[in-house]
C-alpha positions as CSV (number, residue, x, y, z in Angstrom):
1,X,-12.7,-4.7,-19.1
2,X,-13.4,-8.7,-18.7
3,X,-12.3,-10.5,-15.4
4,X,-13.5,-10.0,-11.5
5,X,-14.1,-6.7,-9.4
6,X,-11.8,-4.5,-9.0
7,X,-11.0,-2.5,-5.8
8,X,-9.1,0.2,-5.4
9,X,-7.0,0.8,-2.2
10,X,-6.4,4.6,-2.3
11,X,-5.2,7.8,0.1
12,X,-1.8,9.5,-0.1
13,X,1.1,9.4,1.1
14,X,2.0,8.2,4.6
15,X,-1.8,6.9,5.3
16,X,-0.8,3.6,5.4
17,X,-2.6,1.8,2.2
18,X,0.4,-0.4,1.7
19,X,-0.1,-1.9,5.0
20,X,-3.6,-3.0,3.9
21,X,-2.7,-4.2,0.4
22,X,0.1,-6.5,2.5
23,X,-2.9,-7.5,4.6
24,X,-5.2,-8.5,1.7
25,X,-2.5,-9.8,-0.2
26,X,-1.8,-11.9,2.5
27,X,-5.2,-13.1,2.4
28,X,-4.4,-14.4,-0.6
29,X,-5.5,-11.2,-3.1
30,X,-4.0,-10.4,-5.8
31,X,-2.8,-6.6,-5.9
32,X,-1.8,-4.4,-8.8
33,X,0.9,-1.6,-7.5
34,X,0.5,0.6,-9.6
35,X,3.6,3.1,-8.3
36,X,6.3,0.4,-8.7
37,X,4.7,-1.1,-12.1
38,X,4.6,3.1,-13.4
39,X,8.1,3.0,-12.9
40,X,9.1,-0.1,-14.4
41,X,7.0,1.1,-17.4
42,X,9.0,4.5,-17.2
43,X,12.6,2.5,-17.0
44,X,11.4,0.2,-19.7
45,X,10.0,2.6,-22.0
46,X,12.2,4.8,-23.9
47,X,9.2,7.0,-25.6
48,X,8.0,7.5,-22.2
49,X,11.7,8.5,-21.2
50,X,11.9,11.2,-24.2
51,X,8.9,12.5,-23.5
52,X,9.5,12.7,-19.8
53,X,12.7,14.8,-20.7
54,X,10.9,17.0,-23.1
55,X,8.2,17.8,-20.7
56,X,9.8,18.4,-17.2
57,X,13.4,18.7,-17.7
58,X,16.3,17.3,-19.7
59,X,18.5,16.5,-16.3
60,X,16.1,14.1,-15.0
61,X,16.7,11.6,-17.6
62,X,20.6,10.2,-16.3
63,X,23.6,9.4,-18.8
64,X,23.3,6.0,-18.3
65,X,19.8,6.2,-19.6
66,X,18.2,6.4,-15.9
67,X,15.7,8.1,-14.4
68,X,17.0,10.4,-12.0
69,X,14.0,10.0,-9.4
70,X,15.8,12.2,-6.9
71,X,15.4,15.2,-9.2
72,X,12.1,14.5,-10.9
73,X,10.6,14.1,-7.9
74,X,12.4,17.4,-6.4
75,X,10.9,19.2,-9.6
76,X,7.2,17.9,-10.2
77,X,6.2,18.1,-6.4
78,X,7.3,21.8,-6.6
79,X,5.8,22.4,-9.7
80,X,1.9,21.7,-10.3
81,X,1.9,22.1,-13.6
82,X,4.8,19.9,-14.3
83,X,3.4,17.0,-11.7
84,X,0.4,17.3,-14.4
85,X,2.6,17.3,-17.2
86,X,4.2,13.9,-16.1
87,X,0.9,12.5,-14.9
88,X,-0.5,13.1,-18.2
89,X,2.2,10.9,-19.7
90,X,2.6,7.9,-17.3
91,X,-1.5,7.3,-16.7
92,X,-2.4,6.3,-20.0
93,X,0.4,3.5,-20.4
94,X,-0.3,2.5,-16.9
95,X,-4.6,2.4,-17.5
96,X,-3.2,-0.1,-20.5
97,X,-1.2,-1.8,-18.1
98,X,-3.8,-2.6,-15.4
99,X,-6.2,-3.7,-18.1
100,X,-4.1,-6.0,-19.7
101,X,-3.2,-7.3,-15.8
102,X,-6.8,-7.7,-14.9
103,X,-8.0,-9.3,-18.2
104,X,-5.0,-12.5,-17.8
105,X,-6.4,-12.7,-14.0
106,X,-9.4,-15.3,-13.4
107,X,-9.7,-14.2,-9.7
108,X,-13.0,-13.0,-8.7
109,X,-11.4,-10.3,-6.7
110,X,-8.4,-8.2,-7.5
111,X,-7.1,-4.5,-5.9
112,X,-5.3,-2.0,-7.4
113,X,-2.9,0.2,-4.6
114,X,-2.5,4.1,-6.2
115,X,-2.3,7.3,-4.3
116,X,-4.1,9.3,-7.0
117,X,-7.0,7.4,-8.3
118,X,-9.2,10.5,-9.4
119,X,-6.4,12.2,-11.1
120,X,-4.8,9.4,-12.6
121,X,-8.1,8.3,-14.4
122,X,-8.5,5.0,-12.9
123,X,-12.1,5.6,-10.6
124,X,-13.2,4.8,-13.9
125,X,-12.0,1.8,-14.1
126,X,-12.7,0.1,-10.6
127,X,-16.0,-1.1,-9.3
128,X,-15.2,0.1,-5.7
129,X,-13.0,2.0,-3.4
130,X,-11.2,1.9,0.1
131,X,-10.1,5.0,0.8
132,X,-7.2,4.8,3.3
133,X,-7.5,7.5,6.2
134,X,-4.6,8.9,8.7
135,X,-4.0,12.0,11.3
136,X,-1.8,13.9,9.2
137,X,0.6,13.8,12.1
138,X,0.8,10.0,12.0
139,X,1.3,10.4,8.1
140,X,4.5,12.9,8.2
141,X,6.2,10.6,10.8
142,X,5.2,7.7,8.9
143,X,7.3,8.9,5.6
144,X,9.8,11.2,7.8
145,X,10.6,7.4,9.2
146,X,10.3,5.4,5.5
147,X,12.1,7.8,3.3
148,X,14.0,10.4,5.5
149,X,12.6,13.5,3.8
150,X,12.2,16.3,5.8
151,X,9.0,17.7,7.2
152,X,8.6,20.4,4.2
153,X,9.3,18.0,1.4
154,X,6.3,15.6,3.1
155,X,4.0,18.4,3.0
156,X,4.6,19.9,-0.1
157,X,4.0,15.8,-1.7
158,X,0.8,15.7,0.3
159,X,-0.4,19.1,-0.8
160,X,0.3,18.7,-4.6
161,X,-1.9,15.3,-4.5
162,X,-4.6,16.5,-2.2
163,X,-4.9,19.7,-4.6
164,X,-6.4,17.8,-7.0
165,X,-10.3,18.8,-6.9
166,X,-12.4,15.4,-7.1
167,X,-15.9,16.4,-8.2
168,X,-17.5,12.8,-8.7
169,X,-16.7,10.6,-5.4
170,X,-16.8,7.0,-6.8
171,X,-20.4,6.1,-5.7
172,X,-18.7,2.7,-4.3
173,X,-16.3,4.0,-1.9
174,X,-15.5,2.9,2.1
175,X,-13.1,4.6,4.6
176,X,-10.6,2.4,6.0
177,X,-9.3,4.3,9.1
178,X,-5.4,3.6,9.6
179,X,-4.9,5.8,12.8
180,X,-2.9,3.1,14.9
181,X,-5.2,3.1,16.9
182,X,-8.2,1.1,15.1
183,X,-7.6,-2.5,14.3
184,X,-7.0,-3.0,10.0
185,X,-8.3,-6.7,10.0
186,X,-11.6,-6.1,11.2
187,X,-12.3,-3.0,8.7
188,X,-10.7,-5.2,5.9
189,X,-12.7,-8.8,6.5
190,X,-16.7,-6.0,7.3
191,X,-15.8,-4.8,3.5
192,X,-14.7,-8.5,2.3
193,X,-17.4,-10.0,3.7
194,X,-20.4,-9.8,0.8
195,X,-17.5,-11.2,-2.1
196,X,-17.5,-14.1,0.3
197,X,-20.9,-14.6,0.4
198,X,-20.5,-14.9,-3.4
């Protein structure tokens, strides 16, 4: 894969890793979201839509055509095997898509934001990580606030992504710690600092 180095800004839900990538992006970094961009490849694409049916259930793809996130959501993070199932499908298009993204960049430095960088396949694919860190506390009120779910829907979401086993830690990877209490800047411009060297 041509172009600059590629970070990923990882950890799951409610840690806080969109807060950084704002930060960084405000810094004037290009970031690749790759949870809003895998579903606009999912509304886009109607293979992915048919296969999507197939695999998890026939209801989550709408009348009109739409994904029913509601109930997709409801199924796969109740259902292991099915979040796998769906995974399986939407990674691959979405690897493509970050290739192609980073190959029409000319920036030295570019991020990619995901919660599941090990299961997704993309560690491969970056040269370094930043692994987001929060209390889980912090992180249920975080989402609880964001999205309204209740307290059991937030846990069963964190457990299904942190079930994943990761037996090769990216050799490359930093914690950021986003506890409210320790300053984000700081942590960010200490890791930025040898790309500005450059």
């Amino acid at each position: 894969m041509n172009g600059g180095k590629l970070i990923a800004i990882s950890g799951g839900i409610g840690c806080g890793k969109s807060v950084v990538c704002h930060i960084v992006e405000a810094m004037g970094y290009k970031v690749y979201d790759c949870d809003s961009n895998a579903k606009s490849i999912m509304d886009s694409d109607v293979v992915i839509k048919d296969e999507i049916a197939k695999a998890i259930h026939p209801d989550v793809i709408k009348s009109d055509g739409l994904i029913d996130r509601r109930l997709l959501s409801e199924i796969v993070f109740a259902d292991y095997e099915a979040l796998t199932r769906l995974n399986r499908i939407v990674h691959s298009a979405v690897r493509n898509d970050l290739a192609l993204w980073v190959e029409g960049n000319e920036d030295a430095v570019m991020f990619v934001e995901t919660a599941i960088l090990y299961q997704s396949g993309l560690d491969a694919m970056v040269d370094e990580v930043w692994m987001v860190e929060a209390p889980l506390d912090l992180r249920v009120d975080r989402v609880k606030k964001r999205n309204g779910f209740s307290s059991e829907e937030i846990l069963a979401r964190i457990s299904s992504q942190e079930s994943f086993e990761i037996t090769n830690l990216h050799p490359n990877t930093h914690i950021v710690v986003n506890d409210g209490c320790m300053a984000l800047l700081p942590q960010i411009e200490k890791l930025l600092y040898p790309y500005l060297q450059q």
